[in-house]
Structure formats: C-alpha cells, structure tokens
NUDO-760384 format. One record per residue (C-alpha): residue in one letter; x, y, z. Coordinates in steps of 0.02 Angstrom, whole numbers. Example, Ala and Ser with C-alpha at 12.3 -4.5 7.8 and 13.67 -1.06 7.14 Angstrom:
# residues 2
@residu A, x 615, y -225, z 390
@residu S, x 684, y -53, z 357
This chain:
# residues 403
@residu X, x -447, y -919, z 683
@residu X, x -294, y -914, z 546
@residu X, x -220, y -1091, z 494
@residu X, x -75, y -1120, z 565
@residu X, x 80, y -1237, z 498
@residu X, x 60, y -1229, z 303
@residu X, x 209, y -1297, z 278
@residu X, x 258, y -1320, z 74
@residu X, x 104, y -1227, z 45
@residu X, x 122, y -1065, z 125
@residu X, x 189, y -916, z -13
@residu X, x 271, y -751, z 38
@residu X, x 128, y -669, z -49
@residu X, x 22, y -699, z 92
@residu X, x 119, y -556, z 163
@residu X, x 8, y -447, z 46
@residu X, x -136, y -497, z 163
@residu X, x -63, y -397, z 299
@residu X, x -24, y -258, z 200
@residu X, x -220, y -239, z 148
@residu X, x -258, y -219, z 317
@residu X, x -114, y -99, z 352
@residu X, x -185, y -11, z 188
@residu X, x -354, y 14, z 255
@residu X, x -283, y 85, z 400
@residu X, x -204, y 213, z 333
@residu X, x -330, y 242, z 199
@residu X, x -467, y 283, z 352
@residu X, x -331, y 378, z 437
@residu X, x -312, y 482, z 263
@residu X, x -494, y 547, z 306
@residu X, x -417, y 632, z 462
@residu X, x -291, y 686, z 370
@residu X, x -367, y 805, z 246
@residu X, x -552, y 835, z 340
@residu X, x -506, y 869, z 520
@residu X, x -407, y 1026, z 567
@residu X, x -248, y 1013, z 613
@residu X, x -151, y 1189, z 578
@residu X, x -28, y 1172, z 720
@residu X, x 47, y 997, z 627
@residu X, x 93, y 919, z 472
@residu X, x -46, y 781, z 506
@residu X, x -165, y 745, z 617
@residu X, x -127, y 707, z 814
@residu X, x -191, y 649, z 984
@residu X, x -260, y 830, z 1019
@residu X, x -341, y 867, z 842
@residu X, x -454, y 728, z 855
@residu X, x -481, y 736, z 1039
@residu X, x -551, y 929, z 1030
@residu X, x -663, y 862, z 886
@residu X, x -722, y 711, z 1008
@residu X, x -756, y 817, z 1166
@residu X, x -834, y 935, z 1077
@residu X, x -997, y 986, z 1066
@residu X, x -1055, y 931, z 885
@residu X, x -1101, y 771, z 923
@residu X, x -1094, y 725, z 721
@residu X, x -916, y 760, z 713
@residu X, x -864, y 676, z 858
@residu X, x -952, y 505, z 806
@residu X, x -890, y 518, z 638
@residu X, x -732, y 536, z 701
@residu X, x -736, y 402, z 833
@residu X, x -790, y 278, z 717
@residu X, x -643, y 318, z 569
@residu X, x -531, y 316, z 741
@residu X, x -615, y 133, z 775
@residu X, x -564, y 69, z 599
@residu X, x -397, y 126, z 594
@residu X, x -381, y 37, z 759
@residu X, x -468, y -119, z 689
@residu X, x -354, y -144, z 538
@residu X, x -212, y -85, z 632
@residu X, x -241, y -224, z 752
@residu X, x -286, y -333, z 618
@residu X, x -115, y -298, z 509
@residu X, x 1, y -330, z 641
@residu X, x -97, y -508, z 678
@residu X, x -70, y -557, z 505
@residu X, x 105, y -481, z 502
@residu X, x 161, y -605, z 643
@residu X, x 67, y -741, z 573
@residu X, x 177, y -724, z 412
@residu X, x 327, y -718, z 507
@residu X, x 301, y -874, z 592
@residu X, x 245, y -972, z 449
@residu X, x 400, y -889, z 348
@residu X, x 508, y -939, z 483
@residu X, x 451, y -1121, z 467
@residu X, x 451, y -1111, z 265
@residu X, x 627, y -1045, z 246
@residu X, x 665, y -1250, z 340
@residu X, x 611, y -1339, z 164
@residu X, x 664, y -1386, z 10
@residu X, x 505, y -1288, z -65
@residu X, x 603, y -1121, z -6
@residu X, x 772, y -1165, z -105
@residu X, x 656, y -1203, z -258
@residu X, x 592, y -1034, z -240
@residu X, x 750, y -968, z -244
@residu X, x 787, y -1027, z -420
@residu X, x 636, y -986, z -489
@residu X, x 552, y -843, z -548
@residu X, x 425, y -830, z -393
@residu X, x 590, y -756, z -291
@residu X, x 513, y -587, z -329
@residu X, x 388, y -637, z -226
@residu X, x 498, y -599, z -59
@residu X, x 510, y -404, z -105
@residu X, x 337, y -452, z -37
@residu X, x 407, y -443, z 147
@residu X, x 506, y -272, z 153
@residu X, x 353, y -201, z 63
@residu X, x 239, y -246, z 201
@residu X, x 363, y -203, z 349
@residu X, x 358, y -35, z 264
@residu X, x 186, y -36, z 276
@residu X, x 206, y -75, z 472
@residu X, x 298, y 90, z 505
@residu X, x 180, y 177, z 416
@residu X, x 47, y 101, z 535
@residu X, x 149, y 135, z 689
@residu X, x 175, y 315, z 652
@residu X, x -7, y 342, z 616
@residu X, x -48, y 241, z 794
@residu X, x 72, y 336, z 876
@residu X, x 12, y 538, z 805
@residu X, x -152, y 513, z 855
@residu X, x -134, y 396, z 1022
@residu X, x -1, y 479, z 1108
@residu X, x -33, y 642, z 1170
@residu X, x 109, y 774, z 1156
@residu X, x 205, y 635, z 1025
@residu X, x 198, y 787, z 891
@residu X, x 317, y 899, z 1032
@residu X, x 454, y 762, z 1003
@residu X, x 420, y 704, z 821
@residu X, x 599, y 803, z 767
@residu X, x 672, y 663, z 881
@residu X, x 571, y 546, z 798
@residu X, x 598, y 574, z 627
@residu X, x 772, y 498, z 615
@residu X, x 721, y 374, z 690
@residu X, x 609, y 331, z 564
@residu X, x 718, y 352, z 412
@residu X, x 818, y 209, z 515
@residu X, x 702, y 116, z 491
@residu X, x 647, y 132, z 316
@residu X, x 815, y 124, z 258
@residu X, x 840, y -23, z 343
@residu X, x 691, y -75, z 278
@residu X, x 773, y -22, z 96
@residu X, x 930, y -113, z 122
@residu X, x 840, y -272, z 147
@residu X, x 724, y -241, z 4
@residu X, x 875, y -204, z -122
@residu X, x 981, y -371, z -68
@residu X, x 824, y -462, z -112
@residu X, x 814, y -365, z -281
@residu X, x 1000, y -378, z -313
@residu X, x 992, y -575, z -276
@residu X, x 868, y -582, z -415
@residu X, x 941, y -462, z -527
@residu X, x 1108, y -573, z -507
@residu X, x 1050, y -729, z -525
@residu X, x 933, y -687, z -692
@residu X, x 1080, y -601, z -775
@residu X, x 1214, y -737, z -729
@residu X, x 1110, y -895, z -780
@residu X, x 986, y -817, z -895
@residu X, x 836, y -909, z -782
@residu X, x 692, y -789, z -796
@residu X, x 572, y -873, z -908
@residu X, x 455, y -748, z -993
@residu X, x 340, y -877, z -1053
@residu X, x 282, y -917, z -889
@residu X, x 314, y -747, z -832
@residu X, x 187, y -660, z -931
@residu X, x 99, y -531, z -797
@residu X, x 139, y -390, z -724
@residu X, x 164, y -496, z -540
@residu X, x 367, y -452, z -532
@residu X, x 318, y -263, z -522
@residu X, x 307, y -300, z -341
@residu X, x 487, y -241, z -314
@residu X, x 435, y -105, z -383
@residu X, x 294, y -76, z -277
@residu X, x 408, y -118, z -135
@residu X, x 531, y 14, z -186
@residu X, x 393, y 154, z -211
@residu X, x 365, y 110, z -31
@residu X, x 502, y 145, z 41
@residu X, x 508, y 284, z -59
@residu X, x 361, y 370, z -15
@residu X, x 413, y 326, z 184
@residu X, x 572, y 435, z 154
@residu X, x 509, y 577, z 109
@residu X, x 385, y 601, z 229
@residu X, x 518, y 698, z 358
@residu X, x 556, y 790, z 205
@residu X, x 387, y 891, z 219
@residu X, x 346, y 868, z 400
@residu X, x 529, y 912, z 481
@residu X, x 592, y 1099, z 516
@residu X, x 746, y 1022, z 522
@residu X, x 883, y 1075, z 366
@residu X, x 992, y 910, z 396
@residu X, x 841, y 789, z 421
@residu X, x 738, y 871, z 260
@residu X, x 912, y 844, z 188
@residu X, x 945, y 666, z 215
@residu X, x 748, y 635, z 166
@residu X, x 749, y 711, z 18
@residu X, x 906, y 615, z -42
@residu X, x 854, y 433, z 30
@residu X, x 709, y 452, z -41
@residu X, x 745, y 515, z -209
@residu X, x 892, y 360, z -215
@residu X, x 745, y 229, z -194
@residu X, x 606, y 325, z -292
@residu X, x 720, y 332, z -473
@residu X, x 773, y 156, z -461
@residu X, x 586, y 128, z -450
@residu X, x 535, y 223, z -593
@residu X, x 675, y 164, z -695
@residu X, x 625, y -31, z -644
@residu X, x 448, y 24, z -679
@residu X, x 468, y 94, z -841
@residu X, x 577, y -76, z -883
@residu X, x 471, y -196, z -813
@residu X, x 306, y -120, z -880
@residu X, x 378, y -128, z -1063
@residu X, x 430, y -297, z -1033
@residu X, x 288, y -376, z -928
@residu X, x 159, y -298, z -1088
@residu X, x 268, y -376, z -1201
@residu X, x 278, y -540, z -1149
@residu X, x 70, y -547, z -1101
@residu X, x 28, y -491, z -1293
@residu X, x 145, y -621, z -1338
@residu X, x 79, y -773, z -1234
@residu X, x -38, y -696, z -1151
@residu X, x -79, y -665, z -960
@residu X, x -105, y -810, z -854
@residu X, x -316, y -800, z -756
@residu X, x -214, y -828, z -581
@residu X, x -94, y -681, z -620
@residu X, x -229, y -548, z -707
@residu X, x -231, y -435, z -530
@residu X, x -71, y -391, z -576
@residu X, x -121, y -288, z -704
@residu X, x -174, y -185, z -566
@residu X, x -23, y -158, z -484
@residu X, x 16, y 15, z -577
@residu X, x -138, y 91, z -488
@residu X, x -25, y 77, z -301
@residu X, x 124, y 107, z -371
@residu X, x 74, y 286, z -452
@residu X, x 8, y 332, z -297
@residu X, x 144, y 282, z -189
@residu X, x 262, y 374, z -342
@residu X, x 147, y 532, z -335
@residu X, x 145, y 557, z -148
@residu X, x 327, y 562, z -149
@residu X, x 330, y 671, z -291
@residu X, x 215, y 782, z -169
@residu X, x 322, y 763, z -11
@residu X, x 469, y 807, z -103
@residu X, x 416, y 964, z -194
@residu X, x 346, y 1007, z -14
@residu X, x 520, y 978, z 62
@residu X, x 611, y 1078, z -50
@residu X, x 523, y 1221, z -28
@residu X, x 488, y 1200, z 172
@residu X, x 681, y 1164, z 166
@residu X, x 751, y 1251, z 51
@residu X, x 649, y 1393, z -22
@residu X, x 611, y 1315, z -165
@residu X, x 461, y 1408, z -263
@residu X, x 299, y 1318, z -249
@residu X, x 187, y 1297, z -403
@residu X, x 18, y 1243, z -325
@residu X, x -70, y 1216, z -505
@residu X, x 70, y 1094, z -530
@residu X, x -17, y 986, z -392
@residu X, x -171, y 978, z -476
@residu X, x -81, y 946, z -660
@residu X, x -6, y 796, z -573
@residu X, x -137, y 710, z -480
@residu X, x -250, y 739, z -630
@residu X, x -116, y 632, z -736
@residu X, x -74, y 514, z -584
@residu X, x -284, y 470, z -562
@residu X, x -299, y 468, z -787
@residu X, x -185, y 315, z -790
@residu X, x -242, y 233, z -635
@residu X, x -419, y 228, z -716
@residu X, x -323, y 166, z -891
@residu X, x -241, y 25, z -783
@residu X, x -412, y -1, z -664
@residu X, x -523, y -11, z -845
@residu X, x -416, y -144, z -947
@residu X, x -382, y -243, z -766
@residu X, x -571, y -261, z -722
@residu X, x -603, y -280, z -927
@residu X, x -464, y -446, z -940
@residu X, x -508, y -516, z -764
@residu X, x -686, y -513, z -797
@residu X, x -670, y -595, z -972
@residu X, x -547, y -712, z -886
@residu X, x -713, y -755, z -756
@residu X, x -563, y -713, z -616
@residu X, x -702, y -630, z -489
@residu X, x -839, y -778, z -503
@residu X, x -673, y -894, z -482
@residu X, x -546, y -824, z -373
@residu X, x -683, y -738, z -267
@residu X, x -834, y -797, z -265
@residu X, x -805, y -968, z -321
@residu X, x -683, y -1115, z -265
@residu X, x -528, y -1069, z -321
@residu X, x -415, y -954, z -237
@residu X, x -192, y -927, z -197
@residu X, x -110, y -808, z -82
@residu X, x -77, y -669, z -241
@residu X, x -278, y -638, z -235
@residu X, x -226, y -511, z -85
@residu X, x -150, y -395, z -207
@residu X, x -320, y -351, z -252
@residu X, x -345, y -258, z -104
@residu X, x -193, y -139, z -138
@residu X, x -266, y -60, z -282
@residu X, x -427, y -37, z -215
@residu X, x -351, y 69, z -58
@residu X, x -186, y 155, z -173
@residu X, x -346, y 226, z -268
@residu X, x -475, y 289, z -133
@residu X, x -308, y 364, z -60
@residu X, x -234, y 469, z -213
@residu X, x -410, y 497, z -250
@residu X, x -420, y 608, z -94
@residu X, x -249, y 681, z -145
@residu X, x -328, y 747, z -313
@residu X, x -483, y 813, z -235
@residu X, x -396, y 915, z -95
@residu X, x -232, y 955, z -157
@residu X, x -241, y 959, z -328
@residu X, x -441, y 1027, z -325
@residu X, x -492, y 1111, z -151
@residu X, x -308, y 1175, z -131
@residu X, x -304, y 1257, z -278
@residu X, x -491, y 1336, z -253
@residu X, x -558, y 1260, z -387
@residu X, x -697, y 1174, z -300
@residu X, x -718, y 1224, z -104
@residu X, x -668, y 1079, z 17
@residu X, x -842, y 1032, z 106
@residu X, x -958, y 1076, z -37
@residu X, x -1090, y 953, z -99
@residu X, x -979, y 948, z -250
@residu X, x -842, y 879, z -167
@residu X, x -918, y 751, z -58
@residu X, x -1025, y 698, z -214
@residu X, x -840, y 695, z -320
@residu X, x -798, y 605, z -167
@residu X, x -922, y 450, z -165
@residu X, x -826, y 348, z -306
@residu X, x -681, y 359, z -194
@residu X, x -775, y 302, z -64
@residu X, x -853, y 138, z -164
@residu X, x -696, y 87, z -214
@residu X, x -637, y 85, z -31
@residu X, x -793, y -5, z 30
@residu X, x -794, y -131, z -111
@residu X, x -611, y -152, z -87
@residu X, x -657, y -196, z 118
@residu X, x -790, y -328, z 69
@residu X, x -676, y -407, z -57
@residu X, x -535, y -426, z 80
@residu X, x -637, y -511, z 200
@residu X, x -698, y -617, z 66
@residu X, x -531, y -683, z 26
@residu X, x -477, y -702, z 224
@residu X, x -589, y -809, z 242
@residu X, x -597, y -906, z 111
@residu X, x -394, y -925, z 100
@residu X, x -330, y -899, z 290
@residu X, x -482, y -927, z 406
@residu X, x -457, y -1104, z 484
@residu X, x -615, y -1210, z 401
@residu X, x -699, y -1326, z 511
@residu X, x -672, y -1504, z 490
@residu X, x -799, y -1630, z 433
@residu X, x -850, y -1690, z 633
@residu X, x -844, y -1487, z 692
@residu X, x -967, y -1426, z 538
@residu X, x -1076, y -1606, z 594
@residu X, x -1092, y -1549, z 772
@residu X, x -1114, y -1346, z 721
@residu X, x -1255, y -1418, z 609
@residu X, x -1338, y -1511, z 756
C-alpha cells in the first residue's frame, strides 16, 4: 500500500515515480515494436500480436504474452502512481510549503508533472494499438486527437517554464551555489517529451495536413529544448566544477541519457515525416550515423554519472542504505531512455541498414547490454518504491507480523 497524506513532505518529483513505470511500459512495448511483424502499420496492433499468440509456435506466443503482461503491469502500475500524485498534489498546493516552492529554485521541479502526463498518453496509445482490435482502421481520427493533447500538455509545460524563466530574470533568485546539478534539465526533459509525442503522427499519418501540423508542433517544442539544453548543460557543468555537485542531486548527471533519446526519436520521426509527407529523400546511413552519436554520449554521460555517484557512496546510501528523497526516481529514466534508443541503434541504425541481420546471434548478443540495463533499471525501481512510497508498518503491526 502507498502512504497517503504527506502533507509538507510530499515533492512534485515523486511524479517521476510514475513516469518509471510508464517508461517500462513502453520500453517492453518497444520489443513489439521492432521484433514482431507488423507490415500493414506503423507499430504494432491488436491483430499483430494476436496472430503471433494463436499461432502455432508456442515460443513466440509465450514470449509475447509475457512482454504483453508487463506492459500491462506497469501500465497499471503508472496510472496508480499517477493518481496518487495528483491527490497528494492536490492537497500540497493547500500549504505554505507550496508558495515556498514557488520562490525557490525547486519550482523546476513542477515541469515534473506535464512530463509525466506526457508519458500517460504515450501509455494510452500503446494500451489502446494493441487492446483494441480494428483501433489502427480509425487511428487518422485519432491522431489529432492526440496532438490535442500533447499540445495541451505543452502549453501547460511552457507556463510553468515561463513562470520560472520570469521570475529568475526579474528578481535574479536562482542561486547557482545551491544549484549545482544538472536537476533543472528536467524542463528540458519535459520539453523533449512533448516533443517526441508530436511527431509521432508525423511518421505514422497518410494525412498531408496532420504530418503538417506534427512536424511543425513538434519541431516548435524540440528547438526550444535543444537550445535550453545546450544553455543549461553549459551552465549546470559550470557551476558543479565550481562548487561541486551535491550526493542527493548526482542522478542528475544522468539526465542527458533520456533526453538524447527522447531528442533522437524525434529527430527520426521527423526525417520519416518529411519524406512519408513530403517526398523528402531518405538517407538511411544517416540513421545509423545518428544513433551511433546519440548512444556515444549517452555512454559519456552513463560513465562519469555511475563514476561521481559511486565515489559519492550515492547507491550504498540512497539505495541500499537509509537515506532516500523523491528525486531518486529519476534513476529509473535513464536506465529505460537507454535500453530504448539502444534498440533504435541496433535496428534502425544497424539491422536497417544491413549491416548486421535483425535475428542473428550477433544481434541478440549486441542486444544483452540493452537488456541488463533494463533489468537492473526494474530492480532498482522497486527498490526505491518501497523503500520511499510503500506504507511501512508501524511498531505494534511489525510486533504482531513477527508473532
């Protein structure tokens, strides 16, 4: 059970607990996605997976159901600890602790919230492609839809940012001393997110307008991210070889890893756009120059991250010892960002462009690290939910469970 009524101590980074989950969703769902045949669709739906389940190789079909059983599992488990977060938000936004917030430099904290509601519609169009049979026969009716919503999504995630923006520039509040991480790159993250929501019409749509409007949503949030990126980076290294990073902030050195994924799928659904949309030539070796430059600095950031938390002694702290905040979650975002553009490299930029064949032992052994990461990344998630949100049992409950 999940503690209810935190009061003062609840943070809107505990919204990055429900986007892990909705993360490893998707990130089982991206096994469908590039293993399964689906040459009818864009992705995978209801009747792809449902000819490989009553079918008659009985490998297939329980491989299948069981990446079908996790996606439904996290799913499940991300909208649980999306609602819990709104109701404890809801009851947080009541005190004085909020209004501090407000002034402080932990108000980039909130781009927290849009991020993870763009997260939800990512879930709910994966639930609904490969629940709902005949869903891909409408999805042109669908996909405005869910531009709606992103940009909705977008609008609320850029009045947060603007807020922040306004207030740092007008009082000169931001203090880089105690702001020395990379931790207000998660409007950035946010951003990317939204981003990388756009443009999926843009390669999935047969539709001129919709590919259209995509493309140029999605391009809108996607270079004020990699302007805010490039800013922020300079600035958040800066101020950390200056003061150096605080032990409870050292994940965020690790927030590069989700964001150059999120960056580099939209870099991929756009380029697919344009030329579904609009003729534009297709360089496939340009997919594999990408990805390999997209997964180069993702180890770069994963390396120094795992290097300064481990000299820090973050992991035997933060999560396997006593101490622990809401911000540990955005370990789990890494882990999945990479497992997920680590597919994207081995099939697009690799199988796609024949340079090793999709299926081969070489390519399911180039596809273990990938794997680890993801299974290391679900152990460590579990660890932290219930060490920070699982309800503990109080001293007469643990007296009677020990009788």
């Amino acid at each position: 059970m999940i503690r209810k009524n935190l009061g003062a101590a609840y943070s809107p980074l505990y919204f990055l607990a429900a986007l892990g989950a909705g993360g490893l969703s998707v990130s089982f769902f991206i096994y469908l996605m590039f293993l399964a045949p689906h040459p009818n669709s864009a992705m995978v739906t209801f009747g792809d997976v449902w000819r490989i389940l009553t079918g008659t190789n009985w490998l297939n079909a329980s491989l299948v159901g069981l990446t079908i059983a996790a996606i439904l599992f996290f799913a499940l488990l991300h909208f649980k600890l999306l609602l819990w977060n709104i109701a404890e938000y809801t009851q947080f936004k009541r005190l004085d602790a909020f209004k501090t917030l407000l002034n402080s430099n932990a108000e980039i904290g909130l781009m927290t919230i849009p991020l993870t509601l763009a997260m939800s519609v990512n879930v709910m169009f994966v639930l609904g492609a490969l629940l709902v049979p005949g869903l891909w026969t409408v999805v042109e009716w669908l996909f405005p839809l869910a531009i709606g919503a992103f940009f909705a999504i977008g609008i609320y995630a850029m009045t947060i940012l603007v807020h922040y923006f306004t207030r740092a520039l007008v009082g000169g509040q931001v203090d880089f001393t105690a702001n020395n991480s990379l931790a207000p790159m998660i409007s950035m993250f946010a951003l990317a997110m939204i981003a990388v929501g756009l443009a999926a019409p843009a390669y999935m749509s047969h539709n001129t307008l919709t590919v259209a409007v995509s493309i140029a949503l999605s391009l809108f949030f996607f270079t004020i991210a990699l302007l805010l990126t490039i800013v922020k980076l300079v600035n958040g290294f800066h101020s950390m070889m200056t003061n150096g990073i605080a032990e409870s902030a050292s994940p965020s050195l690790w927030i590069m890893i989700p964001i150059l994924t999120l960056l580099g799928i939209t870099w991929i659904r756009l380029t697919l756009g344009l030329h579904q949309g609009f003729d534009h030539p297709l360089n496939n070796s340009s997919f594999f120059v990408s990805s390999m430059m997209i997964v180069s600095l993702q180890i770069l950031f994963g390396l120094i991250g795992y290097a300064v938390m481990k000299r820090l002694g973050y992991f035997a702290h933060y999560i396997n010892g006593d101490k622990g905040n809401a911000g540990s979650f955005a370990l789990i975002c890494p882990g999945v960002a990479f497992f997920v553009f680590g597919m994207f490299l081995l099939n697009l930029g690799l199988a796609h462009n024949h340079i090793i064949a999709q299926g081969s032992w070489l390519y399911f052994a180039m596809m273990v690290p990938f794997m680890a990461v993801q299974l290391i990344t679900i152990r460590v998630f579990f660890k932290l939910k219930s060490k920070l949100l699982n309800a503990q049992p109080t001293p007469a409950n643990a007296k009677t469970q020990a009788a």
